[in-house]
N, C-alpha and C positions, 0 to 999 in steps of 0.2 A: 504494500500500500504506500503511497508514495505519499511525501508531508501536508501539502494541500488539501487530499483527501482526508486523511487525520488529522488536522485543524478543522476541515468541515465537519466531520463526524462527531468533532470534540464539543464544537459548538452546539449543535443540535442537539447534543447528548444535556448539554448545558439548558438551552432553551427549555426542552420538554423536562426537564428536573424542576427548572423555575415556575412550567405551569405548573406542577403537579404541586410546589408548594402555596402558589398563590390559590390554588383551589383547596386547598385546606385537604390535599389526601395523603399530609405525613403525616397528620393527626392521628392519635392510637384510637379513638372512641369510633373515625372514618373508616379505620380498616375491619375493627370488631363489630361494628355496623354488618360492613359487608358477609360476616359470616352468620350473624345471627336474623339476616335479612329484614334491616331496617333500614338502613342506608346503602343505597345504591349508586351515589355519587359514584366511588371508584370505578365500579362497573360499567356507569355510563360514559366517565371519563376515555376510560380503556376501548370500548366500543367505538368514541368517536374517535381516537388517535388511529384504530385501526382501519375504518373508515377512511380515514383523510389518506392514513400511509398506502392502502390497498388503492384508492382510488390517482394519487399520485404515481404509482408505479406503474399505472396501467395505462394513465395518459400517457409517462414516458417511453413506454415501450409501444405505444403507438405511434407517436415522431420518429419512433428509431433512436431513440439514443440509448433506448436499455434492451438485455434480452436478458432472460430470464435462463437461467441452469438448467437441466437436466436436474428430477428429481427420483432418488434411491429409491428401490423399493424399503419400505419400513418393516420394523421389528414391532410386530403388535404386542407380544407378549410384555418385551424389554418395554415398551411404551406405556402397557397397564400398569405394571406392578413400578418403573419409576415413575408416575403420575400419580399412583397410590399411599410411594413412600411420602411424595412431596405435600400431596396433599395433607397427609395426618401428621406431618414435621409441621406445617403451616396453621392444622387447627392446636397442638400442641401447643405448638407456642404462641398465640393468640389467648389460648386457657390460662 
């Protein structure tokens, strides 16, 4: 990755930190919200970031300025059971 790319990256990594604090979703009561299903801030937040980035990516690889990978076939098994350690490490520590 050459440095321009990694100062871009960096910045944007920047940006989206600063919304996510100006939206109040570094808050502990924001995230515990989200598990106990009373606030959904996060979720909607996360939804629209992915939104905006899915829909970005797709204008640009419609101009031609992006192409998109070749994608692996997946491990479903490896995929359940790390999405099941992560999930119950995340309501753990949430408890």
């Amino acid at each position: 990755m050459a440095l321009p790319q990694a100062l871009l990256a960096l910045l944007i990594g920047i940006l989206f930190g600063y919304a996510l604090n100006k939206g109040g979703l570094t808050r502990y009561r924001k995230v515990v919200g989200v598990f106990r299903f009373t606030d959904l801030t996060v979720i909607k937040f996360m939804l629209t970031a992915l939104v905006v980035a899915g829909s970005g990516l797709y204008a640009l690889k419609g101009l031609g300025l992006v192409q998109f990978p070749t994608v692996p076939a997946t491990y479903v098994a490896g995929n359940l059971i790390g999405g099941l350690v992560f999930g119950i490490g995340m309501a753990l520590t949430g408890y």
